[in-house]
PDB file of N, CA, C and O in Angstrom:
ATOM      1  N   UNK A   1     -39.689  81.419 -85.228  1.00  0.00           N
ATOM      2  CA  UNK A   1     -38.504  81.121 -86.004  1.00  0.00           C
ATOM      3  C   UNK A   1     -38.147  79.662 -85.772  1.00  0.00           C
ATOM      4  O   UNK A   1     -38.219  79.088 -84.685  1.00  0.00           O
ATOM      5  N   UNK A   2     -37.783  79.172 -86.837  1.00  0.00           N
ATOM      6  CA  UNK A   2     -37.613  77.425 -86.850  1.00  0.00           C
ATOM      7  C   UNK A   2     -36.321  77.606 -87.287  1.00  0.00           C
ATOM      8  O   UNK A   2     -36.035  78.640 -87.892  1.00  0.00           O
ATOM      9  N   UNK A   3     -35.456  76.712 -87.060  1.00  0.00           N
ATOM     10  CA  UNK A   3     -33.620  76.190 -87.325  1.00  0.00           C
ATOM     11  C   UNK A   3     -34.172  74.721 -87.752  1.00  0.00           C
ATOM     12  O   UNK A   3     -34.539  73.945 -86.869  1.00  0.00           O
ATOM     13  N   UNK A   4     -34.217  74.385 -89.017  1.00  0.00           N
ATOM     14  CA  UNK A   4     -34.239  73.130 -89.149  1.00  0.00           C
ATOM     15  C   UNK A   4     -33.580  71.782 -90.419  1.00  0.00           C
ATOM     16  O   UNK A   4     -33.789  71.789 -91.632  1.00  0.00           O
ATOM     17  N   UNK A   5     -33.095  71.160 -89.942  1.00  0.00           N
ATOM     18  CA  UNK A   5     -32.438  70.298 -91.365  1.00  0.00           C
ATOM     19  C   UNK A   5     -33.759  70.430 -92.514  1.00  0.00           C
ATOM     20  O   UNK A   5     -34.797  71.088 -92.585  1.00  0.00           O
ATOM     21  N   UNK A   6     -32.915  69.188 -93.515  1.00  0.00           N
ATOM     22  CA  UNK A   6     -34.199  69.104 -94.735  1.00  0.00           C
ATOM     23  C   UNK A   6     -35.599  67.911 -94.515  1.00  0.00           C
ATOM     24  O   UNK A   6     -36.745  67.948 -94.963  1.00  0.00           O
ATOM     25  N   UNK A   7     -35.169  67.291 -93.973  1.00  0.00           N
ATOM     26  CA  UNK A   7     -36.176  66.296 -93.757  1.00  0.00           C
ATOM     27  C   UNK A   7     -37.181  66.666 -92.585  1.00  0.00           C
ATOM     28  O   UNK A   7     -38.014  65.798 -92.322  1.00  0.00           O
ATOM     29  N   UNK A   8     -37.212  67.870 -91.828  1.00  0.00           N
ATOM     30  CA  UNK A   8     -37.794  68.246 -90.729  1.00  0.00           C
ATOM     31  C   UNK A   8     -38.410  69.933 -91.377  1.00  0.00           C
ATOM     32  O   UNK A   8     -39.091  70.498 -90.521  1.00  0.00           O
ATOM     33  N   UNK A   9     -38.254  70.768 -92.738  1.00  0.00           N
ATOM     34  CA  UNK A   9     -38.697  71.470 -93.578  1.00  0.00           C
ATOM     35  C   UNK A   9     -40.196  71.529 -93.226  1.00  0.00           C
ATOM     36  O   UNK A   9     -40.661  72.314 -92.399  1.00  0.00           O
ATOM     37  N   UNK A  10     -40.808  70.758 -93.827  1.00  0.00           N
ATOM     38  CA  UNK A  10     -42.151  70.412 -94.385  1.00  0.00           C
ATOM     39  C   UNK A  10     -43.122  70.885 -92.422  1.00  0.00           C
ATOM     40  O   UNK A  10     -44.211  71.366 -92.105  1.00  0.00           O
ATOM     41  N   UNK A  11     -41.945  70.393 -91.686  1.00  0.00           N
ATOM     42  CA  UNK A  11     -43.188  69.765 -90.170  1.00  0.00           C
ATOM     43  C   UNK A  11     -43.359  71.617 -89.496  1.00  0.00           C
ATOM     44  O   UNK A  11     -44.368  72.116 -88.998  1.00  0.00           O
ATOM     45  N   UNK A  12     -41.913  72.317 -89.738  1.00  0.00           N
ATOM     46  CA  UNK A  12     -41.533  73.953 -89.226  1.00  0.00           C
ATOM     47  C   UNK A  12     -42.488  74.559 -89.755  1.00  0.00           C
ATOM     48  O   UNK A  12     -43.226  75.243 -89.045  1.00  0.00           O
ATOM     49  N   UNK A  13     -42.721  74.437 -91.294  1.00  0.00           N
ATOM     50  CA  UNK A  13     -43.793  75.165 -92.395  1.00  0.00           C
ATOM     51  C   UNK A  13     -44.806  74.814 -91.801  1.00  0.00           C
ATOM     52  O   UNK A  13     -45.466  75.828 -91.572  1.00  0.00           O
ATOM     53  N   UNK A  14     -45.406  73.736 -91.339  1.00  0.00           N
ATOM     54  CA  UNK A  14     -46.943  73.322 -90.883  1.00  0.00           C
ATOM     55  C   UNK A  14     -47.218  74.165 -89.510  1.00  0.00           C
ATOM     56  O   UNK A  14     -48.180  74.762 -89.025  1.00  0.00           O
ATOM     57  N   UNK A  15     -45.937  73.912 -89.161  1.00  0.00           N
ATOM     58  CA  UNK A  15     -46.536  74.677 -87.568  1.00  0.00           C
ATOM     59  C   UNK A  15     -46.338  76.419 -87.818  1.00  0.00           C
ATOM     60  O   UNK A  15     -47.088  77.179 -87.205  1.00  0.00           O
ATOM     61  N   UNK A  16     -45.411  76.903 -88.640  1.00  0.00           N
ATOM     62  CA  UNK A  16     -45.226  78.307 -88.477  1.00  0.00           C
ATOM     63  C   UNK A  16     -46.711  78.523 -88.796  1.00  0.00           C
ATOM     64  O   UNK A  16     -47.312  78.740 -87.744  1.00  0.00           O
ATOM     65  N   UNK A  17     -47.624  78.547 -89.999  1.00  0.00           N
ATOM     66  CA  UNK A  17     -48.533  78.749 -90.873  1.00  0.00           C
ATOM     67  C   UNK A  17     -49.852  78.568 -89.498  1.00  0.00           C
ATOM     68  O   UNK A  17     -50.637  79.447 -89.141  1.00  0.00           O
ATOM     69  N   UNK A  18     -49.751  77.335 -89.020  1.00  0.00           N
ATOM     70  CA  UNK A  18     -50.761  76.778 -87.637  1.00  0.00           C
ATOM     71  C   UNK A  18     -50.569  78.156 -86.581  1.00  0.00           C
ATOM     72  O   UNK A  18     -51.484  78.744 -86.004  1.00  0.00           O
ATOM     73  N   UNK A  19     -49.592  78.365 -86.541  1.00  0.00           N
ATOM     74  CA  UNK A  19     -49.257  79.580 -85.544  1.00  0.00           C
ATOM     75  C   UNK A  19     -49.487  80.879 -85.823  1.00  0.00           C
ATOM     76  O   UNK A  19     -50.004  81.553 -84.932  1.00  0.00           O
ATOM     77  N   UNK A  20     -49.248  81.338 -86.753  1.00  0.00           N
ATOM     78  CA  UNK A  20     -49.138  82.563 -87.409  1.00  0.00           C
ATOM     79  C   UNK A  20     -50.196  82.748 -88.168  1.00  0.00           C
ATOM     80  O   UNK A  20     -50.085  83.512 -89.127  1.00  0.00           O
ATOM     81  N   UNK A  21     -51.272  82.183 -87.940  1.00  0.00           N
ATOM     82  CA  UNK A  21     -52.650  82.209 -88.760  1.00  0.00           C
ATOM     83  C   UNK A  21     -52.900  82.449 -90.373  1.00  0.00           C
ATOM     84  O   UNK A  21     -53.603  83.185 -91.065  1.00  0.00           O
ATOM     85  N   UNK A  22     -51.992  81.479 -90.564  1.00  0.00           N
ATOM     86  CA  UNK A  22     -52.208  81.333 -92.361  1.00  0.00           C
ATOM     87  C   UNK A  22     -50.795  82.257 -93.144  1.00  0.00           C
ATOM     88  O   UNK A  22     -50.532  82.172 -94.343  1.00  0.00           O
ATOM     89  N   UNK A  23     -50.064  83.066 -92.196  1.00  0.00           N
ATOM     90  CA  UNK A  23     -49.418  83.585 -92.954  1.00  0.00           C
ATOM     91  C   UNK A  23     -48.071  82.654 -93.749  1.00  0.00           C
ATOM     92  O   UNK A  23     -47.493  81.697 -93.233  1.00  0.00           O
ATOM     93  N   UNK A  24     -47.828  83.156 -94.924  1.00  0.00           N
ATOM     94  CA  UNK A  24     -46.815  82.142 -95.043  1.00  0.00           C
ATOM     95  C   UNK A  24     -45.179  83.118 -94.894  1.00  0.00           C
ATOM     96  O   UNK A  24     -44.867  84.297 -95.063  1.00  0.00           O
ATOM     97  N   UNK A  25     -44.422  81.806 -94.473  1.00  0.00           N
ATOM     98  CA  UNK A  25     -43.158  82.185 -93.559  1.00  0.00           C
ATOM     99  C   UNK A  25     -41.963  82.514 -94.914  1.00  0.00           C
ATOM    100  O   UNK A  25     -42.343  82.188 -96.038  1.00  0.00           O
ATOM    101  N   UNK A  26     -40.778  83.047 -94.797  1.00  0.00           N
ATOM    102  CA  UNK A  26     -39.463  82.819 -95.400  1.00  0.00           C
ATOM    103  C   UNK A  26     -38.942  81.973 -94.999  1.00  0.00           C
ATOM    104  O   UNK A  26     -38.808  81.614 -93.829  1.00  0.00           O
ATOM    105  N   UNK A  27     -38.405  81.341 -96.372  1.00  0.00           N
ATOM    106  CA  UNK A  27     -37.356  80.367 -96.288  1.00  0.00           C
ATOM    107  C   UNK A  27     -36.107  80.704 -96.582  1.00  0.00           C
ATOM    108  O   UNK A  27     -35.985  81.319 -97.641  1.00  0.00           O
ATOM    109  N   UNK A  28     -34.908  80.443 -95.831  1.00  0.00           N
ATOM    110  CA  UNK A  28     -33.751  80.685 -95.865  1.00  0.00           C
ATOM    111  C   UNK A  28     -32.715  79.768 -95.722  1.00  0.00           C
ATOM    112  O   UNK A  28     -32.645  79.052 -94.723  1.00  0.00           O
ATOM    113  N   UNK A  29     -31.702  79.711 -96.854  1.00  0.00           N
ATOM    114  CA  UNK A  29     -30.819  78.312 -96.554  1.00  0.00           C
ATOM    115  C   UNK A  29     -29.736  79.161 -95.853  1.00  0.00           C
ATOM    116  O   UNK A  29     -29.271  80.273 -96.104  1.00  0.00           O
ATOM    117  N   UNK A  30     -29.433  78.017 -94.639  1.00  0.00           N
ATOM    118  CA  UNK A  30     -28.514  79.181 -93.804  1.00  0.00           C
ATOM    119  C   UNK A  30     -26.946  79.122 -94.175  1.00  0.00           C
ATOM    120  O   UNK A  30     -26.126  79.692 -93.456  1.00  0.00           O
ATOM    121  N   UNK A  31     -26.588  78.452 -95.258  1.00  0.00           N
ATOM    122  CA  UNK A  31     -25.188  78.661 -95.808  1.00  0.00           C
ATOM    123  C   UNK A  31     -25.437  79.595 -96.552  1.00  0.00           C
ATOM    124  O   UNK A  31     -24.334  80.085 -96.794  1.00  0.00           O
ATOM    125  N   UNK A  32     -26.459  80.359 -97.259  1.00  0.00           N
ATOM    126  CA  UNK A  32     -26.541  81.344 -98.264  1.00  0.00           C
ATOM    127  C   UNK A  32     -26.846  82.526 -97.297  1.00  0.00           C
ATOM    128  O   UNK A  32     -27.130  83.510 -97.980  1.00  0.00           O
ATOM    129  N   UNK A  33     -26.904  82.859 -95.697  1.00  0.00           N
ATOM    130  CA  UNK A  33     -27.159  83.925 -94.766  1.00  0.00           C
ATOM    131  C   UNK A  33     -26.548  83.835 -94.142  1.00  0.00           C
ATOM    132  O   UNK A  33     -26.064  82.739 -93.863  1.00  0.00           O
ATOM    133  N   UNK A  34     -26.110  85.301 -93.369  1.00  0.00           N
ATOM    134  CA  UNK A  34     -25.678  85.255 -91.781  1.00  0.00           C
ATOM    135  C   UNK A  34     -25.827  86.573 -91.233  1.00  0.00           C
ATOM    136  O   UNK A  34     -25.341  87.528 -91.838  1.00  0.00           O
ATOM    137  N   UNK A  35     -26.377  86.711 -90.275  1.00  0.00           N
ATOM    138  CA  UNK A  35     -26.248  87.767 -88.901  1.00  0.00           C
ATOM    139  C   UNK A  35     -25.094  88.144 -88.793  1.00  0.00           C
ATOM    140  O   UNK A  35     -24.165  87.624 -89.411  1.00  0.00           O
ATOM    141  N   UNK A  36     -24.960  89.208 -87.907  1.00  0.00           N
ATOM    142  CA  UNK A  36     -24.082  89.880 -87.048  1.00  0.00           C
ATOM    143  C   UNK A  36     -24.142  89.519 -85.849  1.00  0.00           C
ATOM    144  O   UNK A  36     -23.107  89.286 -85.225  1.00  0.00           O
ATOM    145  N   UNK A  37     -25.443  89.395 -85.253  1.00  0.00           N
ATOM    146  CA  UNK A  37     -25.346  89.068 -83.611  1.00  0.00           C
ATOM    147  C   UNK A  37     -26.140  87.794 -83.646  1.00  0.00           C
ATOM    148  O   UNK A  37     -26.666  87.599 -82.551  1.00  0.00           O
ATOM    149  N   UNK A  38     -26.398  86.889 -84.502  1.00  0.00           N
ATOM    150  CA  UNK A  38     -26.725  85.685 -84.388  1.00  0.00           C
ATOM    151  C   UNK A  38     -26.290  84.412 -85.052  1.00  0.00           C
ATOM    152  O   UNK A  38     -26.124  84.554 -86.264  1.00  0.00           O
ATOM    153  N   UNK A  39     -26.077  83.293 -84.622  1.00  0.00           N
ATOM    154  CA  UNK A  39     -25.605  82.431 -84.565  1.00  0.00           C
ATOM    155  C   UNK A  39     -26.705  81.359 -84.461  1.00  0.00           C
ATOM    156  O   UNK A  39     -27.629  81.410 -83.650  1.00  0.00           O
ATOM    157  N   UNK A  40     -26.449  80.070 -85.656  1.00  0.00           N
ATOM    158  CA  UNK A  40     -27.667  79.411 -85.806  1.00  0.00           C
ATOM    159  C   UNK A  40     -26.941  78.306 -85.517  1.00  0.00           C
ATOM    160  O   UNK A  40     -25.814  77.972 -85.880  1.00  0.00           O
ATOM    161  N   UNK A  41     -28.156  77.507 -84.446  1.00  0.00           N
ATOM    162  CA  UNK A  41     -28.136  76.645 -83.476  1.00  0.00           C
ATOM    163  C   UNK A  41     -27.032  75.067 -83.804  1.00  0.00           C
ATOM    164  O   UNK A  41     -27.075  74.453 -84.870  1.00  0.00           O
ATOM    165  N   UNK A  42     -26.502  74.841 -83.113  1.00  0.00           N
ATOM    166  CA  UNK A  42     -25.722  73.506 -83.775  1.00  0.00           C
ATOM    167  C   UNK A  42     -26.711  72.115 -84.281  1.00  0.00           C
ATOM    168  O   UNK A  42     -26.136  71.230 -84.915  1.00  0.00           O
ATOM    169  N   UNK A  43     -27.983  71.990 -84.018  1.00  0.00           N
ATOM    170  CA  UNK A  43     -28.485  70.941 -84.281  1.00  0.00           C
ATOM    171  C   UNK A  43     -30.223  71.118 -84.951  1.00  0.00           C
ATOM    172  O   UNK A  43     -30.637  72.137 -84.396  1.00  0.00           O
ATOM    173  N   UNK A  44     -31.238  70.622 -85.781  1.00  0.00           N
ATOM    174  CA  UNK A  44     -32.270  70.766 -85.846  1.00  0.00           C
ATOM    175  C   UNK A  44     -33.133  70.817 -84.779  1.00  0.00           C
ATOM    176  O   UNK A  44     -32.834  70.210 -83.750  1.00  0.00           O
ATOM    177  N   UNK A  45     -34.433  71.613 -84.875  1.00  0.00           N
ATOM    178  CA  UNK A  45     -34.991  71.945 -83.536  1.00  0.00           C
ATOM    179  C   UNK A  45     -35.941  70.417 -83.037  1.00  0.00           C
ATOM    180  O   UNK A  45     -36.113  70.051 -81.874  1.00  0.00           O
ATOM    181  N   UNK A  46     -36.370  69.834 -84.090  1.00  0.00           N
ATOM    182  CA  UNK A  46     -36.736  68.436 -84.170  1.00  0.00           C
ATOM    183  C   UNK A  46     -35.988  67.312 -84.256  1.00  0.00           C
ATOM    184  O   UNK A  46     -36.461  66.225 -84.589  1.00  0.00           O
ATOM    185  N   UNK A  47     -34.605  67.540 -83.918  1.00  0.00           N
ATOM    186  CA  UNK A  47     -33.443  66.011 -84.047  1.00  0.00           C
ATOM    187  C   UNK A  47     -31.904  66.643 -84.005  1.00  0.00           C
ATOM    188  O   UNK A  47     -31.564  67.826 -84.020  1.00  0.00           O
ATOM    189  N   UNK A  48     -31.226  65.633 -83.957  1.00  0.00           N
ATOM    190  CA  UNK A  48     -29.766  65.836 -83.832  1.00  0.00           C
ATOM    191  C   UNK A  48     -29.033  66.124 -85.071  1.00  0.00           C
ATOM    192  O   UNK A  48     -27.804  66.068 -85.058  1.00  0.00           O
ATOM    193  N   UNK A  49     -29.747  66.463 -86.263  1.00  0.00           N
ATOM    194  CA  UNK A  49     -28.907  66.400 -87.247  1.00  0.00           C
ATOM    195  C   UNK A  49     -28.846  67.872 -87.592  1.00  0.00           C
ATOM    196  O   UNK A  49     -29.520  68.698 -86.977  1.00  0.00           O
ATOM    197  N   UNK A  50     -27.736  68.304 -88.940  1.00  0.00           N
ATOM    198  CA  UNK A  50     -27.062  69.543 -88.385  1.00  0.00           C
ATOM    199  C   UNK A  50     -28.202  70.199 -89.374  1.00  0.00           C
ATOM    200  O   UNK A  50     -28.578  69.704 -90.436  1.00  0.00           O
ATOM    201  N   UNK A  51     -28.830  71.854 -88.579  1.00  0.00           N
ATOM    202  CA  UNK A  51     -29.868  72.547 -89.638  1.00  0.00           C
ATOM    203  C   UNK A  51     -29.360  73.334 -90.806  1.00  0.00           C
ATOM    204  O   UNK A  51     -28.365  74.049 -90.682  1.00  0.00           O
ATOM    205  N   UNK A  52     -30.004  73.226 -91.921  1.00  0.00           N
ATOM    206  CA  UNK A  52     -29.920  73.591 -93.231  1.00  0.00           C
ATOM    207  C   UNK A  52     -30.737  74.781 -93.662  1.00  0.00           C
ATOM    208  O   UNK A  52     -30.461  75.309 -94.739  1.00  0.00           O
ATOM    209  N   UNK A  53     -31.785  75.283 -92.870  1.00  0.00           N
ATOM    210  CA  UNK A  53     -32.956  76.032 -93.337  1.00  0.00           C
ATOM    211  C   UNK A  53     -33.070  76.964 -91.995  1.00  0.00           C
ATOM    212  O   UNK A  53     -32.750  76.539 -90.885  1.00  0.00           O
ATOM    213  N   UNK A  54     -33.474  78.043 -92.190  1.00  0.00           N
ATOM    214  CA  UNK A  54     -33.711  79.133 -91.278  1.00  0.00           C
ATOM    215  C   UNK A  54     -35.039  79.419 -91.513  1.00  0.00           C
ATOM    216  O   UNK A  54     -35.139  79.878 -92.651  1.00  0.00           O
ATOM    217  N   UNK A  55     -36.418  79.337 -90.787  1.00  0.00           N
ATOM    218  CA  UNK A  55     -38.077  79.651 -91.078  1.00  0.00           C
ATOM    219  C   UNK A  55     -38.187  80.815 -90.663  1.00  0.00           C
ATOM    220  O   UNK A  55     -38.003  80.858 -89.447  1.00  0.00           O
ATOM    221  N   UNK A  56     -38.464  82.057 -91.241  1.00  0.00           N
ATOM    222  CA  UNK A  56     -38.788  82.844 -90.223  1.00  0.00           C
ATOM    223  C   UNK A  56     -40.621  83.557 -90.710  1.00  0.00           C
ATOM    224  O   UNK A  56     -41.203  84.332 -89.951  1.00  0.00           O
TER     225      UNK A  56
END
């Protein structure tokens, strides 16, 4: 699972796909979702800026 702004999108997709052996991931804009028992992270997992996208 990746938490990541928009400009850091493209790098989450390369590695989920690298990881997960070809499968391809969901994309989720995280103002259009939310959990019950989760809470998405205050910052991108690659930088300080605030995340926009949920990879799973």
């Amino acid at each position: 699972m990746y938490v990541v702004c928009k400009e850091h999108v493209e790098m989450a997709l390369d590695e989920f796909v690298d990881e997960y052996e070809g499968q391809a991931p969901d994309v989720y804009k995280l103002d259009e979702i939310s959990f019950t028992a989760w809470e998405a992270p205050a910052k991108c997992e690659y930088c300080s800026q605030v995340p926009k996208f949920l990879i799973v």
